[in-house]
N, C-alpha and C positions, 0 to 999 in steps of 0.2 A: 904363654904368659900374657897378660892382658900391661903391657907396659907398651908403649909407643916412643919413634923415637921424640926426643925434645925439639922442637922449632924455635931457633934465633927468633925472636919479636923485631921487627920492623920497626925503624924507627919513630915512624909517623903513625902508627897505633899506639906508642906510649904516649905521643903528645894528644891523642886523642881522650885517650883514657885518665891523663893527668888532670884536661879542660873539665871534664867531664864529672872529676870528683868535685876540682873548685866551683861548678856550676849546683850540683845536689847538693852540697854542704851550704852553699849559700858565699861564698865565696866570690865567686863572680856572681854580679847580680844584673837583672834583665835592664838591658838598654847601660851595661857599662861598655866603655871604647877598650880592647885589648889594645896593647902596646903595638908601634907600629913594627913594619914586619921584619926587617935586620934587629929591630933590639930584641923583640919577643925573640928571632931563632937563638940570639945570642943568650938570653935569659934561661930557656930550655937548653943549651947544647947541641943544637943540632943542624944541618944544613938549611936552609932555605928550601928548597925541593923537598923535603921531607916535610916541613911546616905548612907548607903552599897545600900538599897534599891532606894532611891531617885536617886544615882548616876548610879544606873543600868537601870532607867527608862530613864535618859537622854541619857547615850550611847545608849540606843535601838533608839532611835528619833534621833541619830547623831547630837548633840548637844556638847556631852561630848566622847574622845575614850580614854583608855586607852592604855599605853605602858608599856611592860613587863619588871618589875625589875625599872621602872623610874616614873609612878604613872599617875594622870588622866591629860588629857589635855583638852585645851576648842579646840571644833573641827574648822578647816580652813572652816568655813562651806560658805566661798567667793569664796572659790578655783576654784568652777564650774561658777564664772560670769561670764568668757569667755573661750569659747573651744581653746586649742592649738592651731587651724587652724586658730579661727581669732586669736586670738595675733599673729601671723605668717601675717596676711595678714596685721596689722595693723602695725605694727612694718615696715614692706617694702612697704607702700605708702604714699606720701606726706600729703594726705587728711586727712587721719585719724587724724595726728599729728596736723595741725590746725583746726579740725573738734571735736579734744579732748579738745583746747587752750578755743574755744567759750563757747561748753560746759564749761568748767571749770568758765568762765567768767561770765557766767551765774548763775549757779549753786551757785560757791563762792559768787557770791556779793550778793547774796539772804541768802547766809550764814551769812554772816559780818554785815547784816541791821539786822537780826531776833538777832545775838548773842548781837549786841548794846542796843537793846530791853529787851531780854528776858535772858539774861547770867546773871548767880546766881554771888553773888562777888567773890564765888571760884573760878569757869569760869574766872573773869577775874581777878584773881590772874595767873592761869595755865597762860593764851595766854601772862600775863607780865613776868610771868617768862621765857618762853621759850625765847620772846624775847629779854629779859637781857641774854641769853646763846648765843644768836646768835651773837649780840653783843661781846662777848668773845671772841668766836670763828674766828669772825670777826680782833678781835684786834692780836689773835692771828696766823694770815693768816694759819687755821686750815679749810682749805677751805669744806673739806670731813664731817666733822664734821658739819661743817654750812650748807651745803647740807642736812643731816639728818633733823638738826634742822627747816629748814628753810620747808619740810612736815610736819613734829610734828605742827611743828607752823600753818599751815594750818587747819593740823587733831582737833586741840584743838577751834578752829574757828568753825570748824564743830559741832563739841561735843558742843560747847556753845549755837548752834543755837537751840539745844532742839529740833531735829525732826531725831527721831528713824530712818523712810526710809530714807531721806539725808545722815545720818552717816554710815548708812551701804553701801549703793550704793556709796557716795567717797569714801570708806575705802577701798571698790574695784578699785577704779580706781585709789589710790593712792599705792595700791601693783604694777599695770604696771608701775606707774613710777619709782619707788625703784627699776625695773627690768631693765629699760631704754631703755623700749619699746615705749614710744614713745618721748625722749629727753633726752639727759645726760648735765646736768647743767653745767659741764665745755664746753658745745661743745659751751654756752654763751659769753663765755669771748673770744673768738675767732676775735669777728666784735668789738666795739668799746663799748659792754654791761663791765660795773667794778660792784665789788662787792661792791662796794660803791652806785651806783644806789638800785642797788637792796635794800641793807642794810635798803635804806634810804625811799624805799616803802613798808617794811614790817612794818619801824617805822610809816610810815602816816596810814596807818592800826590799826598797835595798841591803835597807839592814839586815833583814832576815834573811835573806840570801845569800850576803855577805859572813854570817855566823855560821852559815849551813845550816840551816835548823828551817827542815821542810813543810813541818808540819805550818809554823810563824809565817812562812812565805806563802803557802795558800791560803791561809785566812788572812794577811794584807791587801791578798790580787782582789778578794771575793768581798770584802770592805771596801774594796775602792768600785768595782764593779758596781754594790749594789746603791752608793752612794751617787752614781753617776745615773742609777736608773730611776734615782727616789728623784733628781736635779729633775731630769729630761719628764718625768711624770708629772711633778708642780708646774712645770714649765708649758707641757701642753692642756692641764688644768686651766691654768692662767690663761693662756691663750685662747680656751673656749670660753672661759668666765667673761674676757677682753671683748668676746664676739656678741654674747649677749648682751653686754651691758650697752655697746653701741648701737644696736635694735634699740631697745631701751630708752637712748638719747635721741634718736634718731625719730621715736615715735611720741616722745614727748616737745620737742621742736614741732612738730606737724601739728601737733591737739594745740597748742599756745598759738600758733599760726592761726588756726581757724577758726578760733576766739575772738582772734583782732581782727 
């Protein structure tokens, strides 16, 4: 008979495998502080020597490192998505930046139809709440703060859509833009984008998310996306128009110069 006897699981393999799911769901996130180590064993159940153990096996697999005198962390295990070199190449060419916009375009609204779908009612408690912060922030012309809010709000879109690779792969790509590797959201408001625009396309979003209605939810992501690549496109227009016109002045100062 092909049946084998059952083996008792070790305590310190469930706490393994427990960290393990809240790290791929997104649950623990890279660079949080776990609990320290009597309340964590206390939280799981289980001995201290078993906990000691479980958590020794993660930091061997780089999942979990510890810091001396400051306790365990969940490892940046994103860190290596992109080598310095390319975020260096990507940060200084046009392409990348709307080459990142598509992608996102993409990506997202397959996000925002799956979360319409498949997001638990906590899921879309998170994505209203954030939105009702952004909203605040908004009223409170706390622009910096609504910037945070307005990737949270994204990330939580993600998270809802229930698909482990998605969340991990934006999570990375949503670290370059916190870095403003490739766009800084004030450089928006520059061309004739208000945060009132904006505002008012993360609310078409939520909404339609909130009704369930998948299809509304990816044509809000793919409206805001491509609003944000028409901004970023006048903006580097401008910018090169800004460049020649200072020649321009530049060389019109010099001919009045040599006149007089």
């Amino acid at each position: 008979m092909p049946f084998e006897p059952v083996q008792p699981e070790r305590l310190s393999r469930a706490v393994v495998r427990q960290i393990e799911q809240l790290i791929l769901r997104g649950i623990l996130r890279p660079g949080e502080r776990l609990p320290a180590e009597r309340e964590l064993a206390g939280q799981l159940g289980v001995s201290r020597p078993s906990l000691r153990e479980a958590l020794g096996e993660l930091q061997r697999r780089g999942l979990l490192h510890s810091r001396a005198g400051a306790g365990v962390y969940v490892a940046d295990v994103l860190g290596s998505a992109f080598s310095p070199a390319l975020i260096e190449l990507f940060a200084s060419h046009d392409e990348a930046v709307f080459d990142y916009l598509s992608f996102r375009r993409d990506l997202e609204g397959l996000a925002a139809e799956r979360a319409a779908r498949l997001a638990s009612e906590s899921d879309l408690k998170v994505i209203r709440h954030l939105f009702g912060q952004m909203e605040q922030a908004h009223a409170g012309k706390a622009s910096d703060e609504e910037a945070l809010l307005d990737a949270r709000f994204h990330m939580a879109i993600i998270e809802a859509s229930n698909n482990v690779v998605m969340l991990h792969m934006m999570r990375s790509m949503f670290d370059l833009l916190r870095q403003g590797v490739f766009y800084n959201r004030r450089m928006l408001f520059r061309q004739n984008t208000t945060r009132s625009a904006l505002l008012n396309q993360h609310r078409a979003i939520n909404t339609a998310i909130q009704k369930r209605d998948p299809d509304a939810a990816r044509r809000a992501v793919e409206a805001h996306m491509d609003y944000i690549r028409e901004a970023l496109a006048s903006q580097r227009k401008a910018e090169r128009d800004e460049a020649i016109a200072r020649r321009r002045l530049e060389k019109t100062i010099m001919a009045d110069g040599a006149r007089k």
